[in-house]
TIMI-2910 file (N, C-alpha, C, CB; in pm, 1 decimal, decimal comma, always signed):
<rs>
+----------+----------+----------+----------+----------+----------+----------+----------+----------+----------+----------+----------+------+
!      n_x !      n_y !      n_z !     ca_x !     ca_y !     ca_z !      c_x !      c_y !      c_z !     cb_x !     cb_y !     cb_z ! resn !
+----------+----------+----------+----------+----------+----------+----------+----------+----------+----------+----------+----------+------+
!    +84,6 !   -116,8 !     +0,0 !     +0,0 !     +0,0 !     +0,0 !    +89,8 !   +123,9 !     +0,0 !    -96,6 !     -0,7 !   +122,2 !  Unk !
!    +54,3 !   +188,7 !   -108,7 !   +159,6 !   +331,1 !   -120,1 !   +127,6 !   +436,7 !    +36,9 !    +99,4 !   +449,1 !   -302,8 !  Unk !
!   +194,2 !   +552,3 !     +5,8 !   +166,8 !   +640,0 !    +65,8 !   +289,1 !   +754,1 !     +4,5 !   +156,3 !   +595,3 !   +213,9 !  Unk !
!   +270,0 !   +884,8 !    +25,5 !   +334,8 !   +982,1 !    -74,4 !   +373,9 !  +1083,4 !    +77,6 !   +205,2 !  +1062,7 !   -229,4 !  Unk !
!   +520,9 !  +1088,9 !    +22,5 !   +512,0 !  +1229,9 !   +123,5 !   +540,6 !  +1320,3 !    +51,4 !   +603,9 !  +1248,0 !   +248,0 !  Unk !
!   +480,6 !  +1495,8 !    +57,6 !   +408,4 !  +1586,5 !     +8,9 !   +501,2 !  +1710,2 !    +97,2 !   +235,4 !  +1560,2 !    +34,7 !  Unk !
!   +625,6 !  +1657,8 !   +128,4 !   +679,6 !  +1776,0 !   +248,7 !   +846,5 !  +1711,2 !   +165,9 !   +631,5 !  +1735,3 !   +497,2 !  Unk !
!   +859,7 !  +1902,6 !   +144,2 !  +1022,1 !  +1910,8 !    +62,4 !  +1135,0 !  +1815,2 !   +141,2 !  +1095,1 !  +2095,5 !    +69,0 !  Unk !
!  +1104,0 !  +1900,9 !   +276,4 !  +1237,9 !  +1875,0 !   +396,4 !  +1232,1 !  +1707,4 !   +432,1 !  +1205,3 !  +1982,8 !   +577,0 !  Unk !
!  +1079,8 !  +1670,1 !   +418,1 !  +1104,8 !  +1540,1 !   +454,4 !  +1184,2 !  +1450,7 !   +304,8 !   +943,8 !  +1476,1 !   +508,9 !  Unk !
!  +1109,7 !  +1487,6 !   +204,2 !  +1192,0 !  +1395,4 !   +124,8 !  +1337,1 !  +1433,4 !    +61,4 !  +1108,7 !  +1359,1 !    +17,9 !  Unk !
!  +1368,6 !  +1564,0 !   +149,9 !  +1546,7 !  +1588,3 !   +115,1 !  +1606,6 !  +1502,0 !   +231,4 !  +1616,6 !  +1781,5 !   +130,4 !  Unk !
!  +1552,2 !  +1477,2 !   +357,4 !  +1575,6 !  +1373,1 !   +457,1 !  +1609,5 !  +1206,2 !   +446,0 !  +1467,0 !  +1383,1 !   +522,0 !  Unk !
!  +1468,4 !  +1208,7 !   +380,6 !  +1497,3 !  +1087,1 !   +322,8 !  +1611,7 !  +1017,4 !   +201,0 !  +1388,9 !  +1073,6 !   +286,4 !  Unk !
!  +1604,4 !  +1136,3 !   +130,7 !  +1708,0 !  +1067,5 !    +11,5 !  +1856,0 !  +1109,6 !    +74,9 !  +1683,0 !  +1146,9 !   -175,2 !  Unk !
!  +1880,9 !  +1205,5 !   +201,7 !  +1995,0 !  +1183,6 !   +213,7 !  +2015,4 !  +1106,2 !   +314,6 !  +2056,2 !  +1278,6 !   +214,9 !  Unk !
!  +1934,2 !  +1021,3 !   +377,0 !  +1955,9 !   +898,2 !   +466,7 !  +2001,9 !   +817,0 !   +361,0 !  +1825,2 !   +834,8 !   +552,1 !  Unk !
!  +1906,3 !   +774,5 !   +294,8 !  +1911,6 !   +634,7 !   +172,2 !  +2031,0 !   +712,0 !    +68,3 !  +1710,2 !   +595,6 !    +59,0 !  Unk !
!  +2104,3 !   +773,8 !     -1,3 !  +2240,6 !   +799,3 !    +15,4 !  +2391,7 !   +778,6 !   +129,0 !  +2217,4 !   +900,7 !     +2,5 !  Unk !
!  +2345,9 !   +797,6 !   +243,4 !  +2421,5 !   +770,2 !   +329,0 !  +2470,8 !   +601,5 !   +359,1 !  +2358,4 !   +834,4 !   +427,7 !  Unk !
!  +2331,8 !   +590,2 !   +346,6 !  +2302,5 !   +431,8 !   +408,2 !  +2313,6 !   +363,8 !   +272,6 !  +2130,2 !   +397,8 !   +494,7 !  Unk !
!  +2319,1 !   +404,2 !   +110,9 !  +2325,2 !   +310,7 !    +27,3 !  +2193,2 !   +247,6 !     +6,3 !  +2419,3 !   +226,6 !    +65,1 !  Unk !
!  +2119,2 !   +294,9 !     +2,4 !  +1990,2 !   +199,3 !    +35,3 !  +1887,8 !   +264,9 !    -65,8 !  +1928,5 !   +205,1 !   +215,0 !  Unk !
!  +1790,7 !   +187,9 !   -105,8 !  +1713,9 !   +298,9 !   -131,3 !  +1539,6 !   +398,2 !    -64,6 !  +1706,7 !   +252,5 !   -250,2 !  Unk !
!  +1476,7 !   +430,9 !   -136,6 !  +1426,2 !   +512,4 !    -43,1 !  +1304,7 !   +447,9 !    +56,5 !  +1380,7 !   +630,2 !   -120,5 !  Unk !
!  +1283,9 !   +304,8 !     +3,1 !  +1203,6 !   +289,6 !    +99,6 !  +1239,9 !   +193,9 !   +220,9 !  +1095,2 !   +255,5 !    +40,8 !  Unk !
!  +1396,4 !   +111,4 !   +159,4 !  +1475,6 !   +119,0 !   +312,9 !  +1494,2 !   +218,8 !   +367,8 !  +1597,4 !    +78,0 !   +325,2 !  Unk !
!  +1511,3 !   +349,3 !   +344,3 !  +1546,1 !   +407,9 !   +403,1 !  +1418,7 !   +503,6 !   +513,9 !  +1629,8 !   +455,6 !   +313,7 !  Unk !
!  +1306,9 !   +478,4 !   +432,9 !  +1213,3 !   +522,6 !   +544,4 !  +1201,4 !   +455,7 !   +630,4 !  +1100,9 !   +544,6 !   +521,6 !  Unk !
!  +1200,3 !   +271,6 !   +626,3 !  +1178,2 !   +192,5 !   +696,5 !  +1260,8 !   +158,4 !   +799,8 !  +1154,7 !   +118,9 !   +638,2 !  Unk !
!  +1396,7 !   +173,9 !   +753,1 !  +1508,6 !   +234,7 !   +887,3 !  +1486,6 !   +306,4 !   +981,1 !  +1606,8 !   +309,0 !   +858,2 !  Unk !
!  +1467,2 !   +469,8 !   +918,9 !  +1396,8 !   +540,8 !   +999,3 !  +1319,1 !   +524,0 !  +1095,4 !  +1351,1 !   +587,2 !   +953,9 !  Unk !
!  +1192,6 !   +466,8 !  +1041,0 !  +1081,0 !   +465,4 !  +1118,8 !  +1111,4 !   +368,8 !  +1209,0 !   +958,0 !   +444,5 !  +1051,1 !  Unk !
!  +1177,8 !   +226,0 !  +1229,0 !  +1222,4 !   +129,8 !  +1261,0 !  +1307,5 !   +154,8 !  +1392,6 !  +1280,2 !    +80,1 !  +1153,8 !  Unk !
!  +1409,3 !   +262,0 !  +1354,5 !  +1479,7 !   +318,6 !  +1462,7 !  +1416,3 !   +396,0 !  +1566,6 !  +1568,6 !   +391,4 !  +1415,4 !  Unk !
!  +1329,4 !   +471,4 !  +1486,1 !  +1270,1 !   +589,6 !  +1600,6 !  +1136,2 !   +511,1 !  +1715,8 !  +1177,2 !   +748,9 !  +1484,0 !  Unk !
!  +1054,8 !   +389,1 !  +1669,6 !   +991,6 !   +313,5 !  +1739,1 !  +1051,2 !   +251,3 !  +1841,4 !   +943,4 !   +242,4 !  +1674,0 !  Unk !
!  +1213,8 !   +179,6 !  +1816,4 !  +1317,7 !   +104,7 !  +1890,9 !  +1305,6 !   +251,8 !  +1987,3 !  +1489,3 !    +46,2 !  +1797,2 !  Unk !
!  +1363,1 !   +362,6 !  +1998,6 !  +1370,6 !   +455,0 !  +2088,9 !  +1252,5 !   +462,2 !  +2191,4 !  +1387,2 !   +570,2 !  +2020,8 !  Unk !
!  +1157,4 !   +513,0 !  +2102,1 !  +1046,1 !   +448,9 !  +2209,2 !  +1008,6 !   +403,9 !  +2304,5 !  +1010,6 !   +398,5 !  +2203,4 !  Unk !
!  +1027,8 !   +281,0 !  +2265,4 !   +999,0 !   +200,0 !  +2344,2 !  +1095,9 !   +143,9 !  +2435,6 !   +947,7 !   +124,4 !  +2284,3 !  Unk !
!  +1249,6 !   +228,0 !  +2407,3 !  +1327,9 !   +174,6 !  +2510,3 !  +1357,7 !   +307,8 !  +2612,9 !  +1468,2 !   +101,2 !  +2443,3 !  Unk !
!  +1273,6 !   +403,7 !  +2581,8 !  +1243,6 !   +505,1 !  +2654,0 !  +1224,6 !   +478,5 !  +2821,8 !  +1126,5 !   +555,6 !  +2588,4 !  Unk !
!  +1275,5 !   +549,2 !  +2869,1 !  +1205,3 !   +515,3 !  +3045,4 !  +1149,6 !   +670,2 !  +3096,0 !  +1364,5 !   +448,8 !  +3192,5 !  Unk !
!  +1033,4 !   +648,7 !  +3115,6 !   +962,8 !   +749,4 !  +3188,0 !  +1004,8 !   +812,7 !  +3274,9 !   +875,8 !   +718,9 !  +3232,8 !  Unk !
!   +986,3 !   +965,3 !  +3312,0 !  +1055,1 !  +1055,9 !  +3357,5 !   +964,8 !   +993,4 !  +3514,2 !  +1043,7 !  +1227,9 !  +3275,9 !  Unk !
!   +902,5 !   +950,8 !  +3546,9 !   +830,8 !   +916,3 !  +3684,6 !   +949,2 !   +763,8 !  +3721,0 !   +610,9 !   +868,9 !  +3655,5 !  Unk !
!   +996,6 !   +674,9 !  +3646,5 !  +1053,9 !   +574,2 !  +3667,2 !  +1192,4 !   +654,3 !  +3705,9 !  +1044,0 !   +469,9 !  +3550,0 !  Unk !
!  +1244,2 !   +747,8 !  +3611,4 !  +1357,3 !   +796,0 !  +3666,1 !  +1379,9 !   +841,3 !  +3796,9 !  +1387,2 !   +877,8 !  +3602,9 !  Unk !
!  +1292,4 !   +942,7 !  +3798,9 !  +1301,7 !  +1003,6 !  +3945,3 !  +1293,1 !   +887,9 !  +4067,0 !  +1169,8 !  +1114,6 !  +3966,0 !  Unk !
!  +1220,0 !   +793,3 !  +4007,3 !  +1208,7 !   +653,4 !  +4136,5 !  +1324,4 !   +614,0 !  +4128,3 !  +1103,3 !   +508,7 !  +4117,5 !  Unk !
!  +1369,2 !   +591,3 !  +4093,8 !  +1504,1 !   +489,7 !  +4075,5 !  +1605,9 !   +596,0 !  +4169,8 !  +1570,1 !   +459,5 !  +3870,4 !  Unk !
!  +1627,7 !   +728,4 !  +4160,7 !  +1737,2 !   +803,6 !  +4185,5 !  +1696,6 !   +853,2 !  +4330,9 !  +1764,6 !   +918,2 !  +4071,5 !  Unk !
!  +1529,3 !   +868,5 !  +4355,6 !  +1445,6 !   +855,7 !  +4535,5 !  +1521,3 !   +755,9 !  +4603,3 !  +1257,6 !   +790,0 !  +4546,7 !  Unk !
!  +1516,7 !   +634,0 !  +4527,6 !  +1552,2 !   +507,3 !  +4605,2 !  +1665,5 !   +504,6 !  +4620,7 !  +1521,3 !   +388,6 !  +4557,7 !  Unk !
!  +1771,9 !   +539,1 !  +4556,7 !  +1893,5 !   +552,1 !  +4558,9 !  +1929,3 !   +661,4 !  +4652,3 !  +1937,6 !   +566,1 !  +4434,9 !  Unk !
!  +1864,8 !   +765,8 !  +4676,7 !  +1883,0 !   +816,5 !  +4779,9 !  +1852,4 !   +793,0 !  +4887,6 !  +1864,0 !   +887,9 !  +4773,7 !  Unk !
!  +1741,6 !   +743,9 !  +4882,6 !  +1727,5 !   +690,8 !  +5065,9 !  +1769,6 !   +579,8 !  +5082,7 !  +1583,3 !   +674,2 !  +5138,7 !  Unk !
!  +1852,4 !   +518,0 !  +5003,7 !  +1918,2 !   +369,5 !  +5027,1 !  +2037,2 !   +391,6 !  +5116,5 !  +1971,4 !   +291,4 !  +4880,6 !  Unk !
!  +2105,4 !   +512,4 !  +5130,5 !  +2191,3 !   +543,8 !  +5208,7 !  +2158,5 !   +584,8 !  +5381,9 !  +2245,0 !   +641,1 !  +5132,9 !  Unk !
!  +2206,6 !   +534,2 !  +5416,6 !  +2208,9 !   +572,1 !  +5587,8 !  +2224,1 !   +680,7 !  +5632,8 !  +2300,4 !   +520,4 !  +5662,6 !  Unk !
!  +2116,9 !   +740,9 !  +5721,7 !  +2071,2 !   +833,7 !  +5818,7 !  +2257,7 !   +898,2 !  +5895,2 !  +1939,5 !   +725,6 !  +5950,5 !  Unk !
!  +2257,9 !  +1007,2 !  +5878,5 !  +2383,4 !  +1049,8 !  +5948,5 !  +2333,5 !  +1071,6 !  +6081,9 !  +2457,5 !  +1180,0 !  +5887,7 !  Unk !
!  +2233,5 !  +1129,5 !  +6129,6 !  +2173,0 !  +1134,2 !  +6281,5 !  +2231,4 !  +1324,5 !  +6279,8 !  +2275,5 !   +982,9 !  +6437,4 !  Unk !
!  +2291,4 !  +1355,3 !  +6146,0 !  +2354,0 !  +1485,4 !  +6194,1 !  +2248,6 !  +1593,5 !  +6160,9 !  +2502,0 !  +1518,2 !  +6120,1 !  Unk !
!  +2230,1 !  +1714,8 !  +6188,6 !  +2133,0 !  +1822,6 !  +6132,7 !  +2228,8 !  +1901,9 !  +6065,8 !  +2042,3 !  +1910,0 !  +6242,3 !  Unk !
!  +2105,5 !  +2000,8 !  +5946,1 !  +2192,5 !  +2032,7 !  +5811,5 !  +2257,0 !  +2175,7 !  +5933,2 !  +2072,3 !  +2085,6 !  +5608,8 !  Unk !
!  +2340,5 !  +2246,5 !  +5874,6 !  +2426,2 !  +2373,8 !  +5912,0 !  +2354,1 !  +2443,2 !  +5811,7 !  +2603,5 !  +2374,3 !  +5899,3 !  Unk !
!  +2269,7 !  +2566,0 !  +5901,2 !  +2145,3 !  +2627,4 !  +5765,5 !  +2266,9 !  +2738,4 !  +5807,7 !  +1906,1 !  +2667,6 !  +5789,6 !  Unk !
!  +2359,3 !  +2802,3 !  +5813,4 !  +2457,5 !  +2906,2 !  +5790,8 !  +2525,0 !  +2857,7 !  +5680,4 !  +2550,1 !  +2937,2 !  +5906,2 !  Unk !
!  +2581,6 !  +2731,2 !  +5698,9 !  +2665,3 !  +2677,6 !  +5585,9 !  +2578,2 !  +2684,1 !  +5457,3 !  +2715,5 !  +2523,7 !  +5615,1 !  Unk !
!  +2502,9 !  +2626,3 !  +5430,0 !  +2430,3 !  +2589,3 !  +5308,3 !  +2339,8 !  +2690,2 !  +5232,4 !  +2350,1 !  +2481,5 !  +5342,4 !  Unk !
!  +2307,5 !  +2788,0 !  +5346,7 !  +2335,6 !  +3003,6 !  +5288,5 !  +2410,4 !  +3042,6 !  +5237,1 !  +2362,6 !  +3122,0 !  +5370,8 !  Unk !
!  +2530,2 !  +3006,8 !  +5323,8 !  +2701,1 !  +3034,3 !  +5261,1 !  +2727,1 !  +2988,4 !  +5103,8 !  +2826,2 !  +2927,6 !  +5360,5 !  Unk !
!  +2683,2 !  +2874,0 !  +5074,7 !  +2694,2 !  +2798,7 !  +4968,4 !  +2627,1 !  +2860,6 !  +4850,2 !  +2646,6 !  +2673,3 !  +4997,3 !  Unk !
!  +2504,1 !  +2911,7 !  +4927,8 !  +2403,1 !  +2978,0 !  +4788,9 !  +2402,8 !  +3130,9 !  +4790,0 !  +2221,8 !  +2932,1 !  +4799,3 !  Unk !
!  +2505,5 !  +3162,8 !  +4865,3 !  +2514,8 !  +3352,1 !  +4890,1 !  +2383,1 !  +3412,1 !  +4933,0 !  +2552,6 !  +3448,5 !  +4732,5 !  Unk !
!  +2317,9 !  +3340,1 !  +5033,0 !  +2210,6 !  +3396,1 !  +5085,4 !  +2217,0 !  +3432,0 !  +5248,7 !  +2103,9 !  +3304,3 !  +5051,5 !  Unk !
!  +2401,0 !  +3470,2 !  +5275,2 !  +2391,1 !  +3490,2 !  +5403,9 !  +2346,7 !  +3632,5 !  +5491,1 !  +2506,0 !  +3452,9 !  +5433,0 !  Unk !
!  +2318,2 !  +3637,2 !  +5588,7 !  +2251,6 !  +3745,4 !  +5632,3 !  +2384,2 !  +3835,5 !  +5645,7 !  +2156,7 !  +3719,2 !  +5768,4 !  Unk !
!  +2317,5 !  +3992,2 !  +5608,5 !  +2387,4 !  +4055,8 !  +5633,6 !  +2374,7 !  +4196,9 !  +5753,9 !  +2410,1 !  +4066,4 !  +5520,5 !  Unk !
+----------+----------+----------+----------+----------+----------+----------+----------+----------+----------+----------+----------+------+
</rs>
């Protein structure tokens, strides 16, 4: 089943993939499209990230110490003057 693309930039895209790649143009869409689905789906959600890097933070042990709120002013130039 055909289908036509009707957009300059896409088909100067395409023929210089399928140039690059040696291929022609409808390997070369099918690459494309092939690759960008693989991304996809090996994508990890910005909610999985942040879990993973939560857990990793509280996987570490409690110092029992309290923060130094002078120091950590000091750090961000928000000390009183």
């Amino acid at each position: 089943m055909p289908f036509h693309v009707r957009d300059e930039r896409t088909t100067r895209l395409v023929r210089e993939l399928a140039s690059k790649r040696g291929c022609g143009l409808t390997e070369a869409v099918n690459l494309a499209v092939t690759n960008e689905l693989r991304r996809a789906d090996e994508q990890i959600p910005l909610r999985d990230k942040i879990a993973a890097l939560r857990a990793e933070v509280l996987s570490r042990p409690a110092t029992g110490l309290e923060a130094d709120k002078a120091f950590y002013d000091w750090l961000s130039d928000e000390e009183d003057e």
